[in-house]
Structure formats: C-alpha cells, structure tokens
Backbone as JSON, one array per atom type, in Angstrom:
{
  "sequence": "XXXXXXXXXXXXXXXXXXXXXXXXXXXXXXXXXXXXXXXXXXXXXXXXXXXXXXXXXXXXXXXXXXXXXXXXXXXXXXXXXXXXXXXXXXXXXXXXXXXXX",
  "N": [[12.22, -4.03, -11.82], [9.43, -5.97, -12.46], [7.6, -6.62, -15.05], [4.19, -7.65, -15.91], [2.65, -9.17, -18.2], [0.14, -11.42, -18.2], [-2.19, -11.17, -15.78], [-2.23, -13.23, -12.69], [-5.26, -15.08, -11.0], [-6.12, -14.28, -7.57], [-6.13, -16.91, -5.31], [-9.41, -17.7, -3.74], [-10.72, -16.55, -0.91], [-11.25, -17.77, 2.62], [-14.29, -16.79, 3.89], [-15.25, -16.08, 6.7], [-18.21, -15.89, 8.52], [-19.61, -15.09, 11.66], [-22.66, -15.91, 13.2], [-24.07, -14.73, 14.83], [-22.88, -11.92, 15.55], [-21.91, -8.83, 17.14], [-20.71, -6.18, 16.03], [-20.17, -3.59, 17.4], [-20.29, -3.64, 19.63], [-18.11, -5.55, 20.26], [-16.13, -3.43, 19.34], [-16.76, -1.17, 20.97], [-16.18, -2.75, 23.2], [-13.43, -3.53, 22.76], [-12.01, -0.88, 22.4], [-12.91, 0.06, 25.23], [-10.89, -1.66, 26.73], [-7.98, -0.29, 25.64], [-8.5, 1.64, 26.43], [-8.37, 1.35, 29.5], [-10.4, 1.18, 30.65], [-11.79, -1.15, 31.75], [-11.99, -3.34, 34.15], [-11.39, -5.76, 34.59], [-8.93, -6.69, 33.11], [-5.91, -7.23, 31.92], [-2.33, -6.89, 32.34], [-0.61, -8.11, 29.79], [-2.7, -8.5, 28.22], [-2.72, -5.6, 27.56], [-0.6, -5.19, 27.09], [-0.26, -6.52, 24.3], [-2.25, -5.67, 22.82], [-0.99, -3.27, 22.28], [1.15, -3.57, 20.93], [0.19, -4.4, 18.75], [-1.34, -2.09, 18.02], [0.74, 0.16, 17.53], [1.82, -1.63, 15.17], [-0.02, -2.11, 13.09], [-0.14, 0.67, 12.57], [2.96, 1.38, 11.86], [2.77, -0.43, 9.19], [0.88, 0.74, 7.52], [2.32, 3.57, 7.17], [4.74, 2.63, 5.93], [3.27, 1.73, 3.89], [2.39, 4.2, 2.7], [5.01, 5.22, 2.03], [6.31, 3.61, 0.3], [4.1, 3.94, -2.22], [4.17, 7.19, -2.28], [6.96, 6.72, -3.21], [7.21, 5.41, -5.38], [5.82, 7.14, -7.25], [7.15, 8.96, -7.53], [8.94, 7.94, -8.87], [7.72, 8.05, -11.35], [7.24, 9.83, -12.26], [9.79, 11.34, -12.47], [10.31, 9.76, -14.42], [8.77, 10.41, -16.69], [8.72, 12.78, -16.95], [11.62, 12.56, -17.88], [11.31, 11.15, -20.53], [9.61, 12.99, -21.86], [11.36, 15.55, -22.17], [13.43, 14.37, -23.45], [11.95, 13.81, -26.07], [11.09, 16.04, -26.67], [12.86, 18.35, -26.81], [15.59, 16.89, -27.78], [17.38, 16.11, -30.52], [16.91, 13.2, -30.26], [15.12, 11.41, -31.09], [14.66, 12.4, -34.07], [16.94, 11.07, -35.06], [16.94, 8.82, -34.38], [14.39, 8.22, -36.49], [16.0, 8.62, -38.7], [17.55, 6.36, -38.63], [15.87, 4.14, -39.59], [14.01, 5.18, -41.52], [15.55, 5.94, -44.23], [16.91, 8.79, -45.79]],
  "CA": [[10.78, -4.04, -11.83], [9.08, -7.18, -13.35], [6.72, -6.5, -16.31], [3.53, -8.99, -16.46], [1.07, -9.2, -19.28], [-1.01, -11.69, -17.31], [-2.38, -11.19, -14.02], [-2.59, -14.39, -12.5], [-5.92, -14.84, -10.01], [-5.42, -14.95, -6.41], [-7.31, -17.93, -4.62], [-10.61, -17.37, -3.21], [-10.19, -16.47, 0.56], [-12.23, -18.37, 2.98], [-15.07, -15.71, 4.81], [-16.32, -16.8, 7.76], [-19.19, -14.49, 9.28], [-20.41, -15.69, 13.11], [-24.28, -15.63, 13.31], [-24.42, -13.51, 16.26], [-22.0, -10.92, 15.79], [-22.15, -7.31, 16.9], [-19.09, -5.67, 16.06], [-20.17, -2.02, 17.51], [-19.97, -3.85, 20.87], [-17.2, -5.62, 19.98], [-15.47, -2.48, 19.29], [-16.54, -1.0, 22.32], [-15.23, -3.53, 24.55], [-11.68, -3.09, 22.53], [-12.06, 0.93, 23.24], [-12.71, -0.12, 26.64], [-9.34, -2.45, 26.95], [-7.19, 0.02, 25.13], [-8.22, 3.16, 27.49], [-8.07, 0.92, 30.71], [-11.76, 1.29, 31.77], [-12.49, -2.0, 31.77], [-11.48, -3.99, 35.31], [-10.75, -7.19, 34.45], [-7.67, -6.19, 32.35], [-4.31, -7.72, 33.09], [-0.89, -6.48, 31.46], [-0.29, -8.92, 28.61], [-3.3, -8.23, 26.89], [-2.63, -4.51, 27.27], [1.26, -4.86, 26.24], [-0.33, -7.27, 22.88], [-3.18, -4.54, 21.73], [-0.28, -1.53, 21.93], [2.2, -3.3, 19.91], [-0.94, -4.26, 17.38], [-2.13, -0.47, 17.15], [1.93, 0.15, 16.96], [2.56, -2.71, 14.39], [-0.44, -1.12, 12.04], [1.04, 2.43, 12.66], [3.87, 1.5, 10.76], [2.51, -0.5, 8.02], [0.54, 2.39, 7.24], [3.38, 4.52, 6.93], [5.55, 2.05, 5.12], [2.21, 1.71, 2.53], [2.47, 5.55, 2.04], [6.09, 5.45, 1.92], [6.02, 2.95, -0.93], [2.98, 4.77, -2.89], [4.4, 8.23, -2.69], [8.06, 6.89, -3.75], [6.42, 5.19, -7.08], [4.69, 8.29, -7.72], [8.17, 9.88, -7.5], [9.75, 7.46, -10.12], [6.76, 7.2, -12.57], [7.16, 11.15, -12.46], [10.76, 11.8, -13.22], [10.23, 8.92, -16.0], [7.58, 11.23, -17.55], [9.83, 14.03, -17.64], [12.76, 12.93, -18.82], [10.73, 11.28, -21.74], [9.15, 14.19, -22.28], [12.2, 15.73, -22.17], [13.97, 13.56, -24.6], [10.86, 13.9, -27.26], [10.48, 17.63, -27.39], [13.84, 19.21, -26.52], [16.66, 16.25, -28.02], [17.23, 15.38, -31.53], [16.91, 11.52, -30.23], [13.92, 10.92, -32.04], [14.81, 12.63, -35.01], [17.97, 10.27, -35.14], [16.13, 7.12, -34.52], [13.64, 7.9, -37.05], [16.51, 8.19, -39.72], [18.01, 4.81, -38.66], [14.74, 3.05, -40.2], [13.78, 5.93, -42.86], [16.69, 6.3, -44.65], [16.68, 10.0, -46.96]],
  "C": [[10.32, -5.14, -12.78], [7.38, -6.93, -13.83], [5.7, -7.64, -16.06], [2.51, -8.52, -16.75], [0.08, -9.75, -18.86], [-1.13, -12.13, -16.07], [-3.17, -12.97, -12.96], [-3.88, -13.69, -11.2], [-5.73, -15.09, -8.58], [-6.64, -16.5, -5.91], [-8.27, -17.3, -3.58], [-10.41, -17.91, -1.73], [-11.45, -17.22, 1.18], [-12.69, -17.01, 4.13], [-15.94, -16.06, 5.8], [-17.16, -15.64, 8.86], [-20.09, -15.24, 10.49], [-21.71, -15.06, 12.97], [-24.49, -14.54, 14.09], [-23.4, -12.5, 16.86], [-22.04, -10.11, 15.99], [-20.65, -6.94, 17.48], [-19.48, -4.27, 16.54], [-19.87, -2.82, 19.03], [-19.17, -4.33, 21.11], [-16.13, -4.54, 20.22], [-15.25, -1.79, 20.52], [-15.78, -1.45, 23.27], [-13.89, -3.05, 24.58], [-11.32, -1.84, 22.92], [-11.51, 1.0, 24.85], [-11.2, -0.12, 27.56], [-8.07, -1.23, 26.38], [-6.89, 1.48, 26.33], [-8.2, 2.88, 29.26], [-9.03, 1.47, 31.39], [-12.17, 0.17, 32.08], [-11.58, -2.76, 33.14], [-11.02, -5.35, 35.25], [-9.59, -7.25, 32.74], [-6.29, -6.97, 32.96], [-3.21, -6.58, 31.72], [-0.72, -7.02, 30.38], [-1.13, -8.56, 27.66], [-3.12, -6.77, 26.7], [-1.4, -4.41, 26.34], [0.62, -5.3, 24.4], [-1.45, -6.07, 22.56], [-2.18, -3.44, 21.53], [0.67, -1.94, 21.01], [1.07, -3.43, 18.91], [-1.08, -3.4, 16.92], [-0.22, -0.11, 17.02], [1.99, -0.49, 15.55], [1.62, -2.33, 12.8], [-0.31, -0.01, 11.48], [1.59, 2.06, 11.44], [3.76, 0.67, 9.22], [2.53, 0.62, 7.11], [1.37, 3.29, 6.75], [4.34, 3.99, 6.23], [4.73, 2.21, 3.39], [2.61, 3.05, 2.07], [3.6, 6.08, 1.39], [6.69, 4.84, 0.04], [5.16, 3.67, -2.37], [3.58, 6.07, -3.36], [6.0, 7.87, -3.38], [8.03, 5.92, -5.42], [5.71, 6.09, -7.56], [5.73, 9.13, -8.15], [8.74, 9.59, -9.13], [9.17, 7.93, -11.46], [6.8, 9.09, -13.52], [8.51, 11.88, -12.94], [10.79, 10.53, -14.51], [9.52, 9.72, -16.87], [8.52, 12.17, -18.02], [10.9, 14.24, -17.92], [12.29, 12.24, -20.3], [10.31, 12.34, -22.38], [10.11, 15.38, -22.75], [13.4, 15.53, -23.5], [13.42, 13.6, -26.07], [11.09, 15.31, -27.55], [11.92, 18.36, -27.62], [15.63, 18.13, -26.95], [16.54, 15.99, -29.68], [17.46, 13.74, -31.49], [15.95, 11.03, -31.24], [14.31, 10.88, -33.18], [15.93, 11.29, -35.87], [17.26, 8.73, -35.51], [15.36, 6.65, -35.84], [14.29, 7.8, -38.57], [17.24, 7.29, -39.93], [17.14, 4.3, -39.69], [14.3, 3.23, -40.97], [14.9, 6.19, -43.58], [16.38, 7.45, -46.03], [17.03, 8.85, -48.35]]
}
C-alpha cells in the first residue's frame, strides 16, 4: 500500500454541454433500443448496448468488491491494535526501552 502526504491535483477535464440537449428523450430513445420497440434497430447496435449495460454490471461489482474488502482490512487492523494495546504487555515493553526505571 503506498502512503502519500501530498495529493497531487488531477487536470481539469474538458466539459462539453450541447446547446440543445434533452437527455429525458435521449434516454427514452436508449429505453426504446434496449427493449426492442424501436423499428429501425439492427443487431450490432443491440449486441454493443448489452455488452455496455454488461461491462458496467461488473464494474459495479468489482467497485463494491474492492470497497467492502478495504473495509475488511482496515477492520482486522483495528482489532489486532486494539488487541495488542489493551490485552499484551507490548506497550508496556516498548515504553521501558525509552524510560528506563
């Protein structure tokens, strides 16, 4: 795991917003294409939108996969510190390395 003190910035994305956009009809259309109401449909674009909604699927599920298995680590790190502090004489030890009676 690589430690960094400073967060470098990313570069400023370019946002390009079309004048005359309506994305609810947009959307629609895609609805349309995906449930095969729309008639002027061929195969290719059907095969390329199913691996797309596929190919997000599994992000998705990789993201969560990731997320919940750093949640796992960050959680047995807690408790074997915790662990180590309350229930080991480690501490105690350490602290008479540097205090000496």
């Amino acid at each position: 795991m690589k430690i960094v003190f400073f967060k470098r910035s990313k570069p400023k994305a370019f946002e390009y917003k079309p004048l005359y956009y309506d994305k609810k009809k947009d959307d629609r259309e895609k609805r349309k294409r995906e449930l095969g109401l729309d008639n002027s449909h061929d195969s290719s674009a059907m095969m390329k939108g199913e691996l797309q909604r596929r190919w997000r699927k599994g992000e998705t599920n990789t993201k969560e996969k990731t997320s919940s298995m750093k949640f796992v680590i960050y959680l047995l790190i807690a408790i074997m510190s915790v662990y180590l502090i309350f229930f080991t004489d480690l501490v105690q030890k350490i602290v008479q390395i540097f205090i000496p009676n």
